[in-house]
N, C-alpha and C positions, 0 to 999 in steps of 0.2 A: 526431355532433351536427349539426344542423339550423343552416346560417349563410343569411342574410338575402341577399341581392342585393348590398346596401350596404359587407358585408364582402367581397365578391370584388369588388369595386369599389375597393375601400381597398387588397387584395393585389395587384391587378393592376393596375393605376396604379402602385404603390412597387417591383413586378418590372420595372417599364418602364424607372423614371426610375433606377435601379440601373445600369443600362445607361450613364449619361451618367457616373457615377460623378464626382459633385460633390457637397460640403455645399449641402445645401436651405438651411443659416442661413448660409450665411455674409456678410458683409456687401458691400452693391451685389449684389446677384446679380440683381436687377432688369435692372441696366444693361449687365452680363455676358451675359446669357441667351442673345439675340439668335446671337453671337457663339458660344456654345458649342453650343449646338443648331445649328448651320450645322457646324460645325469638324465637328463630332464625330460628326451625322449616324447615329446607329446606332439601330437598332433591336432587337426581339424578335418571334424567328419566335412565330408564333401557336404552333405545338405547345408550346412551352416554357411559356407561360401556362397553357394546359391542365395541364400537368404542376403549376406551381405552385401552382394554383386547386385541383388533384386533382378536374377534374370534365371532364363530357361534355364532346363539340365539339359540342352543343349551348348546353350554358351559358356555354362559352367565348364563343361566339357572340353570346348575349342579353346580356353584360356587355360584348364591345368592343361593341357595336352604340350602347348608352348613352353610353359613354364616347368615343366618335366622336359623336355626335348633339352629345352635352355640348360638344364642341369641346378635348376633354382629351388625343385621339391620331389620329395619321393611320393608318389601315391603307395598306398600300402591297403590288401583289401583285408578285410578282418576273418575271423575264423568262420564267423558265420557264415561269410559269403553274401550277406549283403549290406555290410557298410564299408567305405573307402575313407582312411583316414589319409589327410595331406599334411605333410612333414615339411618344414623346410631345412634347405641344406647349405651349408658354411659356407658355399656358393650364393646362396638367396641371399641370407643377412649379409652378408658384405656387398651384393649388389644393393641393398637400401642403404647401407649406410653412407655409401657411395652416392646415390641417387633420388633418396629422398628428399632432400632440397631441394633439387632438378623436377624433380614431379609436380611438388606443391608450387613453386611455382609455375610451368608450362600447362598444369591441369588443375591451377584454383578455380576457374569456375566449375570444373566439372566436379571435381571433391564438394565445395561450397555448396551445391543442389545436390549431389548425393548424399549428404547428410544434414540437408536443413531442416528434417525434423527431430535430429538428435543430435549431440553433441559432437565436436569436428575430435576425427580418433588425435592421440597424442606424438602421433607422429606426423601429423601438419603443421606445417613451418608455416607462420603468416609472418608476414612483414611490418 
């Protein structure tokens, strides 16, 4: 099935901020953020996106590239020079917290077949 830009956009933002492993609702997380993206500092190697987008390192590519433009994640390349870690930024997670529900539903069938042979991630809002 043929998915939009928009939906590896929605996947690969929610593989990132997974990584910080906090509730997007939970209450003050505004005033929190600052503080936990400093503390916690982690990211995800690009290949692993790749794997969860299940696409080229081309398309991996064209989707950070937006989402770094957008000001949603940092690419950061490592000391060896050849792995790229992607951060997201106090930007990203308040655009999911904002718009996760908007996603799940406008792109349930596309999440649904993206993960129908593992479990739907826990930031899918079903109805």
């Amino acid at each position: 099935m043929y998915k939009g830009l928009e939906v590896y956009y929605c996947l690969a933002l929610n593989r990132i901020a997974s990584q910080l492993g906090i509730d997007l609702y939970q209450p003050d997380l505004e005033s929190k953020l600052d503080d936990i993206l400093k503390e916690r500092n982690v990211g995800v190697p690009k290949v692993e996106l790749s794997y969860e987008l299940r696409s080229n390192h081309h398309m991996t590519n064209k989707v950070l590239e937006v989402l770094e433009e957008d000001g949603l994640v940092e690419i950061e390349k490592q000391a060896d020079g050849r792995e790229y870690r992607v951060k997201i930024t106090k930007k990203g997670v308040l655009h999911l917290r904002q718009f996760n529900q908007f996603y799940s539903v406008i792109f349930k069938r596309y999440i649904v077949d993206h993960y129908k042979y593992s479990s739907l991630p826990s930031w899918f809002v079903q109805e």
